[in-house]
OpenMM code with the backbone's topology and positions (N, CA, C; nanometers):
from openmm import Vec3, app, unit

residues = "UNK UNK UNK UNK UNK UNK UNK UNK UNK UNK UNK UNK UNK UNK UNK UNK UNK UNK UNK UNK UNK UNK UNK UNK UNK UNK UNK UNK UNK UNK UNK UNK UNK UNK UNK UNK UNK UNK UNK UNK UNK UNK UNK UNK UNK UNK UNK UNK UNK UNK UNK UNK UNK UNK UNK UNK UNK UNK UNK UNK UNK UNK UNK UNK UNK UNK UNK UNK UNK UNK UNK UNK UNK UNK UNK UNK UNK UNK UNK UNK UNK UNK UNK UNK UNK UNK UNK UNK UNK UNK UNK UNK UNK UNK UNK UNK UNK UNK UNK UNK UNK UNK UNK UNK UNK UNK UNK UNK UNK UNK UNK UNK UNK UNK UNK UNK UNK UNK UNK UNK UNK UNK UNK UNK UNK UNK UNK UNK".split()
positions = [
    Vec3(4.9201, -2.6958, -2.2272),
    Vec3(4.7957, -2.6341, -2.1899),
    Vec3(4.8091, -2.5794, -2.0483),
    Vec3(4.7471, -2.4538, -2.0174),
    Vec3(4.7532, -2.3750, -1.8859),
    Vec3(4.7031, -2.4600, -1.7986),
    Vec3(4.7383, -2.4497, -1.6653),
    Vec3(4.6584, -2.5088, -1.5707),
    Vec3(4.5596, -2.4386, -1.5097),
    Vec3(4.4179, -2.4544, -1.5360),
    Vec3(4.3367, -2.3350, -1.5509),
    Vec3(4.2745, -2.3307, -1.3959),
    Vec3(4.3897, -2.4089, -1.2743),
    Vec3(4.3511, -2.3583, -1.1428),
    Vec3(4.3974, -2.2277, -1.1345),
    Vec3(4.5489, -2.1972, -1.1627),
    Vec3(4.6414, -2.0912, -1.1499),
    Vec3(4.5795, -1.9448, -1.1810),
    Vec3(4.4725, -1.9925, -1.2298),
    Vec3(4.3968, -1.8447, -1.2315),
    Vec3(4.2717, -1.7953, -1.1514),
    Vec3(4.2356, -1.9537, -1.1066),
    Vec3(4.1212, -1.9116, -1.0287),
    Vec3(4.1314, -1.8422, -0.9334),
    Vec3(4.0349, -1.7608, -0.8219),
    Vec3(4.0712, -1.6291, -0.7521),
    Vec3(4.0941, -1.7813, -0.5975),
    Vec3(4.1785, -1.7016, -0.4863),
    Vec3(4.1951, -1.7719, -0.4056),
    Vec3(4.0722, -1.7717, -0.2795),
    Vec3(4.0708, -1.9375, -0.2721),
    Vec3(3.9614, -1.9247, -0.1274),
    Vec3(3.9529, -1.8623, -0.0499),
    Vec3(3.7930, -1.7950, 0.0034),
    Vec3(3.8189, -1.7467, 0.0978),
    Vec3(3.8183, -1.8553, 0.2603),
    Vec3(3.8657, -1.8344, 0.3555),
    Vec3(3.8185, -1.9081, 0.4752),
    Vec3(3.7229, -1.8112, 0.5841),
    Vec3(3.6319, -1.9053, 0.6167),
    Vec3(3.5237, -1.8587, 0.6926),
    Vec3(3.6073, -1.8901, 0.8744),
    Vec3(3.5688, -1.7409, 0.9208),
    Vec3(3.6495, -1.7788, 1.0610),
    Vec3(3.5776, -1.6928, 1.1411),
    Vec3(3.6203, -1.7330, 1.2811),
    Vec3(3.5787, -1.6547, 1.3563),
    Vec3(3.5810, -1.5074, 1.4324),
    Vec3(3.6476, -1.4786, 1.4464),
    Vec3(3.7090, -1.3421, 1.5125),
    Vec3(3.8237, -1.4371, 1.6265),
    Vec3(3.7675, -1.5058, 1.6763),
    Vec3(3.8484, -1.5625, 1.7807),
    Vec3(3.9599, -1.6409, 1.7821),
    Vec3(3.8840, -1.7122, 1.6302),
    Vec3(4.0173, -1.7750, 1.5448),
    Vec3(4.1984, -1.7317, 1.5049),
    Vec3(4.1297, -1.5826, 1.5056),
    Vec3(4.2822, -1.5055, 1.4691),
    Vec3(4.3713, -1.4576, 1.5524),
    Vec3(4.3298, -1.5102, 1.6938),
    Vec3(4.3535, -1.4918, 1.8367),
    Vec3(4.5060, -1.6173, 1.8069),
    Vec3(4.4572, -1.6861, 1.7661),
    Vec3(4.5976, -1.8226, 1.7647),
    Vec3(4.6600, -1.8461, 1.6254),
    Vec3(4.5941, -1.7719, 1.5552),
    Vec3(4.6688, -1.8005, 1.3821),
    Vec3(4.8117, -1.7831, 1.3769),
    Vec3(4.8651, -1.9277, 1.2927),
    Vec3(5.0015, -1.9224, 1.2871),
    Vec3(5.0569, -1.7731, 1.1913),
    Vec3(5.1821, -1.7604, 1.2098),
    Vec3(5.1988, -1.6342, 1.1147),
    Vec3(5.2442, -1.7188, 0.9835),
    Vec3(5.2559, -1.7963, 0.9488),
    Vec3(5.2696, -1.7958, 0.8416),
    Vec3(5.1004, -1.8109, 0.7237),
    Vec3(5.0227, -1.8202, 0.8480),
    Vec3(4.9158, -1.7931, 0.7405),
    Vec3(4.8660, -1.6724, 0.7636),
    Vec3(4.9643, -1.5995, 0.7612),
    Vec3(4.8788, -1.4495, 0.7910),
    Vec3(4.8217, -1.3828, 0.6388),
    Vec3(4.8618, -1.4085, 0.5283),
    Vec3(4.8142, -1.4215, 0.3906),
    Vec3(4.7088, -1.4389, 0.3760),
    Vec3(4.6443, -1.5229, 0.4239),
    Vec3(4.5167, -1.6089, 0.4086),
    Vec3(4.4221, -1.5040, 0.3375),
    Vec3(4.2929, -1.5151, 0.2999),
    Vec3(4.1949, -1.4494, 0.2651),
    Vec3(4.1223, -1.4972, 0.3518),
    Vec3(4.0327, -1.4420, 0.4637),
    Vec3(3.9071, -1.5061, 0.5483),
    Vec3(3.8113, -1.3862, 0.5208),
    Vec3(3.7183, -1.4306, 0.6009),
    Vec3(3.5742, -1.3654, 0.5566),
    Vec3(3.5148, -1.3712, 0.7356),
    Vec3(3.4878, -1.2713, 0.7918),
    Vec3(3.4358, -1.2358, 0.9932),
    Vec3(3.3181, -1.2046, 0.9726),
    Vec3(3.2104, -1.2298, 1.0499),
    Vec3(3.1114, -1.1392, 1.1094),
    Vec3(3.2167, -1.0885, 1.2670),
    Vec3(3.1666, -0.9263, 1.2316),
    Vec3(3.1498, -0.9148, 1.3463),
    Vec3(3.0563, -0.7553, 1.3992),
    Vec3(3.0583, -0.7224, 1.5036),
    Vec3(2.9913, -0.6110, 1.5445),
    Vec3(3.0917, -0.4399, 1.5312),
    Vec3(3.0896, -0.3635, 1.4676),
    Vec3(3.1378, -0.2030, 1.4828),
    Vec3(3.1286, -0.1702, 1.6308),
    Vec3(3.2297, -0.1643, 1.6766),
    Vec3(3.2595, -0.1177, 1.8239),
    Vec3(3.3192, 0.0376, 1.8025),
    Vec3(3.4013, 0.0398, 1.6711),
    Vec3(3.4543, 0.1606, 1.6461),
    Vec3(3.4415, 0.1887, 1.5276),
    Vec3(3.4573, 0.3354, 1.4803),
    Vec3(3.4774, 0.3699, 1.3597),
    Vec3(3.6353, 0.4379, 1.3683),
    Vec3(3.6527, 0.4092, 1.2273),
    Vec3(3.8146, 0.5248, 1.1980),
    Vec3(3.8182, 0.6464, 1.2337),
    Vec3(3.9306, 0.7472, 1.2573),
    Vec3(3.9110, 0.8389, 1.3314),
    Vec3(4.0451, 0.9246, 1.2555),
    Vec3(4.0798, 1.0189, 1.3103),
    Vec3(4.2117, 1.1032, 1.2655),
    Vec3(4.2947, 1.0611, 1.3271),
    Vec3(4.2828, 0.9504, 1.4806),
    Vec3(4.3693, 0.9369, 1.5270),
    Vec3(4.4140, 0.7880, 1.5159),
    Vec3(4.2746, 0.7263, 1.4815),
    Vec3(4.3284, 0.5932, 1.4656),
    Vec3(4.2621, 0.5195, 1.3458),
    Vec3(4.3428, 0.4609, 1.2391),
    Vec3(4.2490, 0.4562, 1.1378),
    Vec3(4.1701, 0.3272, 1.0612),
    Vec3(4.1776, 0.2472, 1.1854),
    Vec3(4.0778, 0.1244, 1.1839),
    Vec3(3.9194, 0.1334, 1.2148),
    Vec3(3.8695, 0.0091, 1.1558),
    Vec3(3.7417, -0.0137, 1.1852),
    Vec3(3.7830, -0.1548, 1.3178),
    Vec3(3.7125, -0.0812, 1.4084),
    Vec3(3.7246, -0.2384, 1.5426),
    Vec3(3.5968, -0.2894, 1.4929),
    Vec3(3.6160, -0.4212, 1.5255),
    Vec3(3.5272, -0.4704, 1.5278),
    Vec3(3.4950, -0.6094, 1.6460),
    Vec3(3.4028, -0.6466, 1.6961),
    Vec3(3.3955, -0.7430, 1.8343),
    Vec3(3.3039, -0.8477, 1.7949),
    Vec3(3.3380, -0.9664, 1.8530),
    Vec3(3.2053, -1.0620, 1.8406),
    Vec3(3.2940, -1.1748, 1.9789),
    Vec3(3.2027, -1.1990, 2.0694),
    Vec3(3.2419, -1.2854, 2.2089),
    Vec3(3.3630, -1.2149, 2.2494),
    Vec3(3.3587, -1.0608, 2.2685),
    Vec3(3.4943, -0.9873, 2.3529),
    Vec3(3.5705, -1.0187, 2.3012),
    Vec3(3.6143, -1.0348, 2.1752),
    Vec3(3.7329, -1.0577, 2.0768),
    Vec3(3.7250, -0.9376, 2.0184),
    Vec3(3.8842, -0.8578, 1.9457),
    Vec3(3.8440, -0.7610, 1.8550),
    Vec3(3.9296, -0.7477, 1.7514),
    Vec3(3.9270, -0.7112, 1.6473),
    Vec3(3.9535, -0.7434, 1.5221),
    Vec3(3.9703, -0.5655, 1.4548),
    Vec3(4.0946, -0.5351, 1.4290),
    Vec3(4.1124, -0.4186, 1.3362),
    Vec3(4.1047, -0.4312, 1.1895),
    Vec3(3.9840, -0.3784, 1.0907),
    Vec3(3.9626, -0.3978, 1.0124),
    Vec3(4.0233, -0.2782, 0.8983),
    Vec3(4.0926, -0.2436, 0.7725),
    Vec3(4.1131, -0.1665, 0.7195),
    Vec3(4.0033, -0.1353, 0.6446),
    Vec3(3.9345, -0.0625, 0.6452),
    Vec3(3.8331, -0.0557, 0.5126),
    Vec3(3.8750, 0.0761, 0.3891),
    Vec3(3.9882, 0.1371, 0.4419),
    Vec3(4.0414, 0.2296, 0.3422),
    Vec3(3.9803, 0.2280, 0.1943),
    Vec3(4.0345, 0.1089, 0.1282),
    Vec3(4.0287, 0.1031, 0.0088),
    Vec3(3.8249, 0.1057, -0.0411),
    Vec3(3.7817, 0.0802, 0.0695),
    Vec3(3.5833, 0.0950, 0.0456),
    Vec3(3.5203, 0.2108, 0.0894),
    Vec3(3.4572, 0.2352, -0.0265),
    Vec3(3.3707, 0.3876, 0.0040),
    Vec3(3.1925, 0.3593, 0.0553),
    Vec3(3.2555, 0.3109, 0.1545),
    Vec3(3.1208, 0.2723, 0.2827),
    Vec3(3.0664, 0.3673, 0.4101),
    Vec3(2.9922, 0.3491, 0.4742),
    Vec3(2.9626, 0.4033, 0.5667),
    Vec3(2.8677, 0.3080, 0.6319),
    Vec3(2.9312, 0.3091, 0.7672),
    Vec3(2.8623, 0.2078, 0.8829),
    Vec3(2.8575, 0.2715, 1.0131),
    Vec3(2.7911, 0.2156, 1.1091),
    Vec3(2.7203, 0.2626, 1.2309),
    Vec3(2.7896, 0.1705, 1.3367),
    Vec3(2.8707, 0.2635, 1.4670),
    Vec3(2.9334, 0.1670, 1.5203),
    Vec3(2.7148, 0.0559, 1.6080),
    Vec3(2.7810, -0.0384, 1.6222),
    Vec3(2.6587, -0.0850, 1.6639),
    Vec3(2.6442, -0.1996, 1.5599),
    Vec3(2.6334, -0.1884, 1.4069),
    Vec3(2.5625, -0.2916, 1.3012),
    Vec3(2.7045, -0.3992, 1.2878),
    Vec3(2.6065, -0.4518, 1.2689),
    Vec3(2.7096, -0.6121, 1.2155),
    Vec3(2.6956, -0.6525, 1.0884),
    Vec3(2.8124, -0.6611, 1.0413),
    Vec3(2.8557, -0.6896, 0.9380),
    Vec3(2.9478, -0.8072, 0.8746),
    Vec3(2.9579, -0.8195, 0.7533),
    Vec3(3.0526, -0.9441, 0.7132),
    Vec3(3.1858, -0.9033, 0.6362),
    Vec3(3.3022, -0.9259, 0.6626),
    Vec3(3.3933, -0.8377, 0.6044),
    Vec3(3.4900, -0.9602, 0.4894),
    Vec3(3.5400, -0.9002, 0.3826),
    Vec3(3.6010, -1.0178, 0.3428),
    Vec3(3.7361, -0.9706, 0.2875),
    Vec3(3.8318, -1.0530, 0.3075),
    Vec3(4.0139, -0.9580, 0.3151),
    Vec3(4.1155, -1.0554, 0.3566),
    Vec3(4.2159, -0.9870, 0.3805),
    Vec3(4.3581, -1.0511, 0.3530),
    Vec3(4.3959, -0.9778, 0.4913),
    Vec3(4.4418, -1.0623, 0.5864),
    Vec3(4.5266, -1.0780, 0.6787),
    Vec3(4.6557, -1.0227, 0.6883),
    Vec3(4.7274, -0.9672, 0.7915),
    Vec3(4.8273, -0.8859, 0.7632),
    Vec3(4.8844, -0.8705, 0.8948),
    Vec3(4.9804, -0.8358, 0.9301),
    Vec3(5.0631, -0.8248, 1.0573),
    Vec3(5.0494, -0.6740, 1.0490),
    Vec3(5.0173, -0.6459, 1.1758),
    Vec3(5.0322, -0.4987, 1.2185),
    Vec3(5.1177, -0.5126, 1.3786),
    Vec3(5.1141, -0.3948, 1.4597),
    Vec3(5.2300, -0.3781, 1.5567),
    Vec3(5.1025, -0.3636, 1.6643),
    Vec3(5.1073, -0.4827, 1.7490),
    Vec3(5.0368, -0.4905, 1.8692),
    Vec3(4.9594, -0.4275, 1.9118),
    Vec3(5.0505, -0.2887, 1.9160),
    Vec3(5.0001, -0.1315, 1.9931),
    Vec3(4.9038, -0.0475, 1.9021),
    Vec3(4.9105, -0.0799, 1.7574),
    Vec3(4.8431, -0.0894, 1.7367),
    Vec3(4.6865, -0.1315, 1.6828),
    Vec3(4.6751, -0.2841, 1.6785),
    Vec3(4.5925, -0.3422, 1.6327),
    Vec3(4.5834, -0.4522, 1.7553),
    Vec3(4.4614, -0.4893, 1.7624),
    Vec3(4.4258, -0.5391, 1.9201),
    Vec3(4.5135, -0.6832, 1.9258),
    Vec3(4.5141, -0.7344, 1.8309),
    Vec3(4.5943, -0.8865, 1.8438),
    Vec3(4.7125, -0.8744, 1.7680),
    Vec3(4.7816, -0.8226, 1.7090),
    Vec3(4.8872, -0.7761, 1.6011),
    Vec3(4.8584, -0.8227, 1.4501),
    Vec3(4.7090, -0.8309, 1.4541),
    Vec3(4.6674, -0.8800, 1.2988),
    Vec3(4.5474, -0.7463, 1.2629),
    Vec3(4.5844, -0.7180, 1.1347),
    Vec3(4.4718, -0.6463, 1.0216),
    Vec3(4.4064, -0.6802, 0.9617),
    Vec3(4.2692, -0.6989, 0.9260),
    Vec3(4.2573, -0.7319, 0.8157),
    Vec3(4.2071, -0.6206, 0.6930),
    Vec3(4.2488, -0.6561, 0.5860),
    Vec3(4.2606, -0.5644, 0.4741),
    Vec3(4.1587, -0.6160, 0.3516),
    Vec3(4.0303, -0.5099, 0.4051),
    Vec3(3.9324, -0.5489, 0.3804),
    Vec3(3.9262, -0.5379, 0.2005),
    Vec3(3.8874, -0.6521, 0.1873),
    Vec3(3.8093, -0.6263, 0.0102),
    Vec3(3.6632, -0.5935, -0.0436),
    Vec3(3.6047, -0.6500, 0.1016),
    Vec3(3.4526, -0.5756, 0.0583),
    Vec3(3.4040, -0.6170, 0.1885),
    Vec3(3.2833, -0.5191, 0.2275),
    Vec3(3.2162, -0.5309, 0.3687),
    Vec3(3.0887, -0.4824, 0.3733),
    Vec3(3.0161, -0.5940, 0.3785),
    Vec3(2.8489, -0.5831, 0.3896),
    Vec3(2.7795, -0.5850, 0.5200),
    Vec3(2.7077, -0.5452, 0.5161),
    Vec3(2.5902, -0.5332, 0.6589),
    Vec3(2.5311, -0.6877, 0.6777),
    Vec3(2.5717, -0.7595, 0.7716),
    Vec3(2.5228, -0.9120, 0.7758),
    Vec3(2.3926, -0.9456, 0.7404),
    Vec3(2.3004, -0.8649, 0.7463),
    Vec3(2.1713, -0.8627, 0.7223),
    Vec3(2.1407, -0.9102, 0.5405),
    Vec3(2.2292, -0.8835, 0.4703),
    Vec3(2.2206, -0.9189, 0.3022),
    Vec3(2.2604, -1.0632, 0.3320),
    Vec3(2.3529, -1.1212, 0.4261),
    Vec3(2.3439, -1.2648, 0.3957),
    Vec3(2.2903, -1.3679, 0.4549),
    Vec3(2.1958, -1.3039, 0.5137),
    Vec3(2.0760, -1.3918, 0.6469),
    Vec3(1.9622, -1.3894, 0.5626),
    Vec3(1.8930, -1.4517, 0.5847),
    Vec3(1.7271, -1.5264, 0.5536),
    Vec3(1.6475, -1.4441, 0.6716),
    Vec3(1.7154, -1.4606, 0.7683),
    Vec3(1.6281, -1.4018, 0.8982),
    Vec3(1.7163, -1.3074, 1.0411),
    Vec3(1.6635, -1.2933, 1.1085),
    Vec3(1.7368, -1.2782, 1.2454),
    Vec3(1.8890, -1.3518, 1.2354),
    Vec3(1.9784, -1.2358, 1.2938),
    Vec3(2.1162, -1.3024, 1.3129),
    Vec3(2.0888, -1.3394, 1.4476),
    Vec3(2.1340, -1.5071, 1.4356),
    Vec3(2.1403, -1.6183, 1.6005),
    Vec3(2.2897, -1.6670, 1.5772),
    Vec3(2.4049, -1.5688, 1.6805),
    Vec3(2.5054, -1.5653, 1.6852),
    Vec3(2.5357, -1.7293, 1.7259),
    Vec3(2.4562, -1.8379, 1.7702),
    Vec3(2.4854, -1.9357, 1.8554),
    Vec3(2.5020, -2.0276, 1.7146),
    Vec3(2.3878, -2.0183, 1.6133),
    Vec3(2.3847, -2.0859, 1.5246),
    Vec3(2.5027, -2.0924, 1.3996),
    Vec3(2.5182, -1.9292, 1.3985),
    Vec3(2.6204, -1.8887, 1.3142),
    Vec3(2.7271, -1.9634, 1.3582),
    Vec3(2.7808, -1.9768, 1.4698),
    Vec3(2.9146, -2.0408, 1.5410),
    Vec3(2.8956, -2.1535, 1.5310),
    Vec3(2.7885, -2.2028, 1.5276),
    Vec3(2.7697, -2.3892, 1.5012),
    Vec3(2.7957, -2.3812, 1.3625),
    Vec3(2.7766, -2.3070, 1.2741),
    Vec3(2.7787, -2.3193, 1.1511),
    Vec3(2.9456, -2.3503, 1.0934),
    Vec3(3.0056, -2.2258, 1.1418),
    Vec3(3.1318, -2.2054, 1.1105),
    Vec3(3.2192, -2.3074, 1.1376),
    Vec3(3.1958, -2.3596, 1.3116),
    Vec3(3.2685, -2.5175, 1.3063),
    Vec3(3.2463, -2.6366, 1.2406),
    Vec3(3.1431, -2.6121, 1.1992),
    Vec3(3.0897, -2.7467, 1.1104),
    Vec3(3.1769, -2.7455, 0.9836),
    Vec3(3.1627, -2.6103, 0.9625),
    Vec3(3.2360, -2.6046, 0.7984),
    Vec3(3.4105, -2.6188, 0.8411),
    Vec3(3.4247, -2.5789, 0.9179),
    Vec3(3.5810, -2.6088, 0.9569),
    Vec3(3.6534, -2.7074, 0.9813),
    Vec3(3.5565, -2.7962, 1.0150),
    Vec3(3.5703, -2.9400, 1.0686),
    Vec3(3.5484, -3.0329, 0.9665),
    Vec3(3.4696, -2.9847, 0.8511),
    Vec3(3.4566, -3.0579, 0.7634),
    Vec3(3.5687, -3.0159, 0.6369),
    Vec3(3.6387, -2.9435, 0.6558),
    Vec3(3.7619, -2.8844, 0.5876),
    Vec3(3.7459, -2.7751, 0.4877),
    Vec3(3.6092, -2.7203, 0.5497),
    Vec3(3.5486, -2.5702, 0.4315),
    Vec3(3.6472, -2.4263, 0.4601),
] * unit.nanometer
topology = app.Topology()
chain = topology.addChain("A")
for resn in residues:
    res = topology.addResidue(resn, chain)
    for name in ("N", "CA", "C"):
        topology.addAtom(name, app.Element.getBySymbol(name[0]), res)
């Protein structure tokens, strides 16, 4: 009989932006899931989405999504990790987005960046 984990889709991990500041490379695979803020949009010259949350910044691919966002809104992005070349990606990591929503679909209320971050360590600490 199959082992009917081997098919289930893989976790995502909930992280910070700041988190990927120290990530080992061998989990650069990972699937995580960011809030963070549009500092930039893609361009002809450069073809990431930046994104910032506590002066951290995060190059997001959104290629493969037929979206449109406002540098300014915050959003939740969810994707696969990837090595890129320093020069170009702010920490030498990508992420390669699978889908990216406006944070506002997964709040109840007002985004309270203080709470969100209490949130995320809690779940981290508790091994989520």
């Amino acid at each position: 009989m199959p082992d009917s984990d081997a098919r289930a889709p893989v976790p995502t991990r909930l992280v910070l932006i700041s988190d990927l500041y120290v990530i080992p490379a061998e989990e650069l695979s990972v699937k995580v899931r960011v809030l963070g803020c549009i500092a930039e949009l893609p361009s002809h010259s450069y073809p990431y989405v930046i994104l910032t949350h506590n002066s951290f910044e995060l190059a997001v691919d959104n290629s493969l999504l037929n979206t449109a966002y406002r540098v300014g809104e915050w959003v939740s992005v969810i994707g696969y990790l990837e090595a890129e070349e320093p020069a170009i990606a702010p920490n030498g990591i990508v992420l390669r987005a699978l889908t990216m929503f406006p944070a506002q679909h997964a709040l109840s209320g007002p985004l309270d960046l203080g709470a969100y971050e209490d949130m995320v360590r809690a779940r981290q600490q508790a091994g989520f």
